[in-house]
Kinemage of the C-alpha trace (Angstrom):
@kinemage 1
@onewidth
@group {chain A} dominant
@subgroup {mainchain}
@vectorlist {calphas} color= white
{ca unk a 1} P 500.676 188.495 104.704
{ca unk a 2} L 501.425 189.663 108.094
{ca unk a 3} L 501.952 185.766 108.919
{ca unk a 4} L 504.637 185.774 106.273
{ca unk a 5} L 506.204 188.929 107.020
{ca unk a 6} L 506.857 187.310 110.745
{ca unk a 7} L 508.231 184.499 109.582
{ca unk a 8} L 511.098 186.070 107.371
{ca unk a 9} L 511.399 188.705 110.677
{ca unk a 10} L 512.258 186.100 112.386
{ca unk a 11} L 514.374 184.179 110.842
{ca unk a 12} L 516.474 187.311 109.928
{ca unk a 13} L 516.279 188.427 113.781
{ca unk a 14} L 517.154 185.184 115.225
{ca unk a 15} L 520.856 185.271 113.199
{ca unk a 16} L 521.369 188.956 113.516
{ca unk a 17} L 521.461 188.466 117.411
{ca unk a 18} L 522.912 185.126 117.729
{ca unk a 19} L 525.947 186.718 118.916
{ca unk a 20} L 524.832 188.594 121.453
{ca unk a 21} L 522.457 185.934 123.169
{ca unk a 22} L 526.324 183.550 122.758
{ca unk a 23} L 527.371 185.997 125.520
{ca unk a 24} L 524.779 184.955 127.976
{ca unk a 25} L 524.530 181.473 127.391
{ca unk a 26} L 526.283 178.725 128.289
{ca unk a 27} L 527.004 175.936 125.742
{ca unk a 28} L 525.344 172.933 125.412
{ca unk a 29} L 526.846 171.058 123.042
{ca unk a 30} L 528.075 167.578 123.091
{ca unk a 31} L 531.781 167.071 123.163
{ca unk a 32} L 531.389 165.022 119.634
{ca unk a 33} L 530.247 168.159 118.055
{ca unk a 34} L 533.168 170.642 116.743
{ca unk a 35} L 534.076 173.704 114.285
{ca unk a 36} L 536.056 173.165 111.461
{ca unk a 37} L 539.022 175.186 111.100
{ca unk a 38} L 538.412 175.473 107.594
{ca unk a 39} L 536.347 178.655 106.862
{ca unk a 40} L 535.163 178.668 103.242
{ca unk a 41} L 534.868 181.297 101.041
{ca unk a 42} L 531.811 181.228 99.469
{ca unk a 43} L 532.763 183.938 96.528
{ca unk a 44} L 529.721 183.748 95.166
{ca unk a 45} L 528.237 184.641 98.390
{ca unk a 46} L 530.585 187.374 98.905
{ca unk a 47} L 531.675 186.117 102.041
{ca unk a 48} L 533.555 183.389 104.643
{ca unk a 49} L 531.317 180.328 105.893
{ca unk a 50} L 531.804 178.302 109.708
{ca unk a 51} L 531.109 174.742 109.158
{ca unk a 52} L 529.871 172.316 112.574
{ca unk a 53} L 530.356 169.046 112.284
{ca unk a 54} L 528.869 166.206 114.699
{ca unk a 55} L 530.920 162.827 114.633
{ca unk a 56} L 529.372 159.299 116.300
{ca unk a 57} L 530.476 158.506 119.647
{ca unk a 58} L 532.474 155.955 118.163
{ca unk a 59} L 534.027 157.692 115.285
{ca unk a 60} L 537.113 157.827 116.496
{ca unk a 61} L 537.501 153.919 117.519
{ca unk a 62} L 536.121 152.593 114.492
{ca unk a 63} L 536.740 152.376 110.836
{ca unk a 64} L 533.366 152.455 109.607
{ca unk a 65} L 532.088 154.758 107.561
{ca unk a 66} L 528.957 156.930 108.144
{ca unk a 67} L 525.640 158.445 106.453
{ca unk a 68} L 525.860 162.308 105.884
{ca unk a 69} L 522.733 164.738 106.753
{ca unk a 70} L 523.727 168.250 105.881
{ca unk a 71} L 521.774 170.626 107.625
{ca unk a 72} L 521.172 174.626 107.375
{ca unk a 73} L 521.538 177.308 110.103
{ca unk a 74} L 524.466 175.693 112.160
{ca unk a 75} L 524.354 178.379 114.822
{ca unk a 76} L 520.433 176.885 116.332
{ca unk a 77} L 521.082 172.964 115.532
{ca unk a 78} L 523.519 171.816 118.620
{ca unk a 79} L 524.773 174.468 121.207
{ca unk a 80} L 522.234 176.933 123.404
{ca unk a 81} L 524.980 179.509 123.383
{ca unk a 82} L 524.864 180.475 120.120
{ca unk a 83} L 521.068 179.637 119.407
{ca unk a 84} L 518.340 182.763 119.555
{ca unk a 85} L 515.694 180.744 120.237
{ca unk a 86} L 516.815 177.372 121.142
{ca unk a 87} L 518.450 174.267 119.570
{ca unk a 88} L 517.406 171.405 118.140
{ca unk a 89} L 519.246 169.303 120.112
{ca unk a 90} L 520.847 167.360 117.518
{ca unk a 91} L 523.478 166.056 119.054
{ca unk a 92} L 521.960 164.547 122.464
{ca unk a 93} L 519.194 163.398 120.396
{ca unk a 94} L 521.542 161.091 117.761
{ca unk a 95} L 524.298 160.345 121.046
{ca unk a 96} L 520.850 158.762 122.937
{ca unk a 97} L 520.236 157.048 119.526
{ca unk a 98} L 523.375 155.412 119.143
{ca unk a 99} L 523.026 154.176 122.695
{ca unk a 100} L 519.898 152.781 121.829
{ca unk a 101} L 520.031 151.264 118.624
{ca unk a 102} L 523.390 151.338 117.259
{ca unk a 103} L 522.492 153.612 114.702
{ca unk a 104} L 525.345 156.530 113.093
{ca unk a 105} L 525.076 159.606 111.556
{ca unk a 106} L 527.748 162.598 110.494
{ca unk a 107} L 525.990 165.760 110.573
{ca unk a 108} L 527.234 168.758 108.979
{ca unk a 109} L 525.731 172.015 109.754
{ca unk a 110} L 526.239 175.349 107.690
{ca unk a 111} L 526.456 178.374 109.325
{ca unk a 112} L 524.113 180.884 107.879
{ca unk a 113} L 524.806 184.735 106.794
{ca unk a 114} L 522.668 186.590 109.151
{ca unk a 115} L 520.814 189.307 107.356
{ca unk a 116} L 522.010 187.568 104.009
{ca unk a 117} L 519.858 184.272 104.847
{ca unk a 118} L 516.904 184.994 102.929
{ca unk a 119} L 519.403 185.521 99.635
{ca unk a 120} L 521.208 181.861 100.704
{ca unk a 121} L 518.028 179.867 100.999
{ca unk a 122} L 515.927 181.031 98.128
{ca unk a 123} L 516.007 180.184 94.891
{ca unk a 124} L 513.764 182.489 93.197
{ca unk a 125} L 513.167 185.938 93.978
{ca unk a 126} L 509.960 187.570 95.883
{ca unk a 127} L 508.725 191.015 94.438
{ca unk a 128} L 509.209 192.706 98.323
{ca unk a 129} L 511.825 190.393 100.016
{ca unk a 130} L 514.517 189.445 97.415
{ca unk a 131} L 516.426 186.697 98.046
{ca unk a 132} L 516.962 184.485 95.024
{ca unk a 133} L 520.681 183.242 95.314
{ca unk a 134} L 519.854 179.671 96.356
{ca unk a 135} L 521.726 178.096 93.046
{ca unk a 136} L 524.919 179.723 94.453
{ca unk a 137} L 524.632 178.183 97.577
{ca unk a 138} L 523.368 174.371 96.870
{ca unk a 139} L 526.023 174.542 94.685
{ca unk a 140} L 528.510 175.603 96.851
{ca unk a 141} L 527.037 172.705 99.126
{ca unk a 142} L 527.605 170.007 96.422
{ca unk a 143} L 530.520 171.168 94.892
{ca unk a 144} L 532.827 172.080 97.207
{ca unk a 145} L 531.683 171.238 100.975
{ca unk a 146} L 530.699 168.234 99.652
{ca unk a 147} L 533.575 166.801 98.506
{ca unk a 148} L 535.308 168.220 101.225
{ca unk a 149} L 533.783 166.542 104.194
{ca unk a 150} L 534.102 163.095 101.509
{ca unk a 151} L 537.813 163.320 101.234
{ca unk a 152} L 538.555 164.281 104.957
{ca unk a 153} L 535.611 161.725 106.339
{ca unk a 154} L 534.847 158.647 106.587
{ca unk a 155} L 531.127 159.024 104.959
{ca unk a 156} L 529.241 156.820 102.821
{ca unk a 157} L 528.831 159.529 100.046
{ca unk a 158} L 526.139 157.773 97.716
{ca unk a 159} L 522.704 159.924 97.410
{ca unk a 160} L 520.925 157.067 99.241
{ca unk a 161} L 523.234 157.742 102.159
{ca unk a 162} L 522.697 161.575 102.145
{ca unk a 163} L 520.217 163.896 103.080
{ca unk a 164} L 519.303 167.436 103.571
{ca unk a 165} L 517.320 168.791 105.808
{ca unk a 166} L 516.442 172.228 106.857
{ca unk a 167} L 513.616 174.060 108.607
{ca unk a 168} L 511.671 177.528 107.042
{ca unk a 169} L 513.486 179.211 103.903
{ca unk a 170} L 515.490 176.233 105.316
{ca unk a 171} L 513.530 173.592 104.371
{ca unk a 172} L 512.875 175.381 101.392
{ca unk a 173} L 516.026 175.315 100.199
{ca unk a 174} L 516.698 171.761 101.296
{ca unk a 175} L 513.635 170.965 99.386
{ca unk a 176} L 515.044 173.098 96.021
{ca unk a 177} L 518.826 171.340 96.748
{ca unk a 178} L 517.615 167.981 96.756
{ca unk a 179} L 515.131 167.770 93.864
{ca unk a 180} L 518.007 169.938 91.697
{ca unk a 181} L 520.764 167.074 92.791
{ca unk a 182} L 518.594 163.708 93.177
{ca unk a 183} L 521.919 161.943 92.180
{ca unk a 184} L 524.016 163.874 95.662
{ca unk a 185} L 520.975 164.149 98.016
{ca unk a 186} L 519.026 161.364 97.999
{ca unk a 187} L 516.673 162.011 101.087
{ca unk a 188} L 515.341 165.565 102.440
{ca unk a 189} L 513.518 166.715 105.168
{ca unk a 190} L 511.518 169.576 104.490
{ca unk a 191} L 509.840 171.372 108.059
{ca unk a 192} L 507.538 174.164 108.285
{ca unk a 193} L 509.099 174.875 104.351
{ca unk a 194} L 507.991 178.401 103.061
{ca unk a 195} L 506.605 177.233 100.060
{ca unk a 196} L 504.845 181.065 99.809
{ca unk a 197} L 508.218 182.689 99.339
{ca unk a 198} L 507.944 182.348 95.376
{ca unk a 199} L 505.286 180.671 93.485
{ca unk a 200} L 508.019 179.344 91.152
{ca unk a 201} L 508.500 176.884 93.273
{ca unk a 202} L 505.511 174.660 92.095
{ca unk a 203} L 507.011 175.111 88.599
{ca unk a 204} L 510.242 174.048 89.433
{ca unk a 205} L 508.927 170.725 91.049
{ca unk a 206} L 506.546 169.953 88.223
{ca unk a 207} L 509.573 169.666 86.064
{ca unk a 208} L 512.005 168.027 88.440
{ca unk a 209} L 509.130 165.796 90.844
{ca unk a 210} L 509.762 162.662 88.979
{ca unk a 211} L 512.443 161.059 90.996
{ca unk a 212} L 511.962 157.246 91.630
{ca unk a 213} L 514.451 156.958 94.528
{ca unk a 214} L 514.144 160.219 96.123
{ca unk a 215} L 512.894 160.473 99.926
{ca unk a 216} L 510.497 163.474 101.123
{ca unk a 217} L 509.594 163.908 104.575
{ca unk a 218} L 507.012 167.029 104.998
{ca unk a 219} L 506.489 168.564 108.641
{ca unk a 220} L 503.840 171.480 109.270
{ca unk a 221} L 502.276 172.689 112.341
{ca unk a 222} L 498.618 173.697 111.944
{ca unk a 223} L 499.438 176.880 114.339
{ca unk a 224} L 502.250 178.500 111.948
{ca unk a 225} L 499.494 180.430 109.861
{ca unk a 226} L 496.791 179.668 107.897
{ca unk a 227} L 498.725 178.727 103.932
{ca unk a 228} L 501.238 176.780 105.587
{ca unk a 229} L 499.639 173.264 105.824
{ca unk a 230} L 497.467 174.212 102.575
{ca unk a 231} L 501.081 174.879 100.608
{ca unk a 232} L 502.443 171.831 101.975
{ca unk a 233} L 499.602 169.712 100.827
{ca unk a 234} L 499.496 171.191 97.397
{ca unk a 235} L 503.288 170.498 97.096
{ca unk a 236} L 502.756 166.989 97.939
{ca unk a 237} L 499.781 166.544 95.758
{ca unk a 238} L 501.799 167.893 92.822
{ca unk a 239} L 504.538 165.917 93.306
{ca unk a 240} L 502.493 162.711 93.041
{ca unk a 241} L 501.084 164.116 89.972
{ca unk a 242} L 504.397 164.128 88.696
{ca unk a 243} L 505.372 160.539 89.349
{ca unk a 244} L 507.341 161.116 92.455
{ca unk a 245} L 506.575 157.174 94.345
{ca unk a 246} L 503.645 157.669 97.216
{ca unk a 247} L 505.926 154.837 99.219
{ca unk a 248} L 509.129 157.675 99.489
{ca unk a 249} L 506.730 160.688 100.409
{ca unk a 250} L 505.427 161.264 103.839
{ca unk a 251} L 503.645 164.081 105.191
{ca unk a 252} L 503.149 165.070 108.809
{ca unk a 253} L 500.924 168.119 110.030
{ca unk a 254} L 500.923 168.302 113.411
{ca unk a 255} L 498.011 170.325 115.151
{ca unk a 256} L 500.051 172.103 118.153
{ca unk a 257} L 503.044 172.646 115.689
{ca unk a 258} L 504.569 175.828 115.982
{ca unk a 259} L 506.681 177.744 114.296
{ca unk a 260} L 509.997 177.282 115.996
{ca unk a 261} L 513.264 175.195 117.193
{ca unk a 262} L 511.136 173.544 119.978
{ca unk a 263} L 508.547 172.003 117.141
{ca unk a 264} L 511.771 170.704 114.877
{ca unk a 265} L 513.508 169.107 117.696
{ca unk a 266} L 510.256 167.532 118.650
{ca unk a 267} L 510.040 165.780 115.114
{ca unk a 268} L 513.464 165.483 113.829
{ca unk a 269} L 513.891 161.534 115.119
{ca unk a 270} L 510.997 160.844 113.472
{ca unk a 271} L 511.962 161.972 110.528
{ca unk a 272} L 515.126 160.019 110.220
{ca unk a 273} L 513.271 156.774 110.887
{ca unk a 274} L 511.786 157.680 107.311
{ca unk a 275} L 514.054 158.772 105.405
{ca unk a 276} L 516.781 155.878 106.670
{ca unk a 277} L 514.342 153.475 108.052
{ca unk a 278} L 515.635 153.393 111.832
């Protein structure tokens, strides 16, 4: 429990001071990476949402059109300024794989709440920590951001060409999103996913686990407490009980894994040659 209790500390600290560490940092992201002007009004939410986007170097002098991964947490995912405890990165690491393979991606990260994260990213409730307002967010994300970024991007909006992918209550409700919309969100990447938050969870994906085309990708690190690599392996045992394909699911528990940004960046090429077969 107290392994638990420090992981939803955390997360809740690491947004409530984001701010503050922005003052001391300088920014590291990559000059392809920028804030919409667009703010939207989540009213379900009860309040106003920043959206990041990252382009490919070559957006601009091209007329292709792109894959979409939508992504949680906006504030830790490109710029050191306005991390807590690091970024992920994501831009440098998909500019260095353009260079070296050719290979594009949109990203679109979501800012979160701050002390309203837990509500955002669960979608059932836990007896001491609440939450429980995922619906109104993945919905949110499918209904309205959605076909936003579509009609002002060049994407490729087909559910083969779109995942989500999220770290912690992150990854749980990237998990929850993409098995509730298998026709929007074909692929997710699940890391370090707090599968303990509600045991409703395992219901849910006994239902909803039969999805032929869907794409999981699993991360856990054995050093992020004790249940975590157990609930991940029970979650992907279920979910082949269910049907879900053994070919689309892929499960990686990594003994020095930790529970932070440094851990996700680490693992988050590896998890797009999966899910898109880089």
């Amino acid at each position: 429990m107290k392994e638990r209790f420090r992981f939803v500390f955390i997360s809740v600290f690491i947004l409530h001071f984001s701010e503050f560490n922005a003052q001391e940092k300088v920014s590291t992201k990559a000059s392809n990476v920028s804030i919409l002007e667009k703010e939207f009004d989540v009213k379900s939410l009860g309040f106003s949402r920043k959206i990041w986007v990252y382009l490919p170097p070559n957006y601009e002098n091209s007329s292709k059109k792109f894959p979409v991964i939508y992504m949680h947490d906006a504030q830790n995912l490109f710029d050191n300024a306005t991390s807590y405890a690091g970024e992920w990165g994501i831009d440098e690491t998909l500019n260095n794989l353009f260079k070296k393979t050719g290979k594009e991606f949109i990203v679109v990260g979501i800012e979160n709440s701050g002390d309203q994260r837990i509500d955002e990213y669960t979608p059932f409730k836990n007896e001491k920590y609440g939450g429980g307002k995922g619906d109104f967010y993945i919905d949110f994300l499918v209904k309205e951001l959605k076909p936003y970024i579509d009609t002002n991007f060049r994407t490729k909006p087909d559910a083969k060409n779109t995942a989500i992918i999220g770290s912690s209550l992150g990854g749980l409700i990237s998990f929850y999103g993409g098995l509730k919309y298998p026709k929007v969100f074909g692929k997710i990447g699940a890391f370090s996913t707090s599968f303990w938050f509600s045991d409703e969870i395992y219901s849910f994906a006994k239902e909803n686990g039969n999805h032929k085309n869907l794409k999981i990708y699993f991360l856990v690190g054995e050093k992020e407490g004790e249940e975590m690599v157990s609930d991940t392996e029970k979650m992907e045992k279920l979910l082949l009980k269910s049907g879900f394909p053994s070919k689309n699911i892929k499960t990686k528990i990594v003994p020095e894994g930790k529970h932070n940004e440094a851990f996700w960046k680490s693992e988050f090429l590896e998890t797009l040659k999966f899910l898109f077969k880089i």
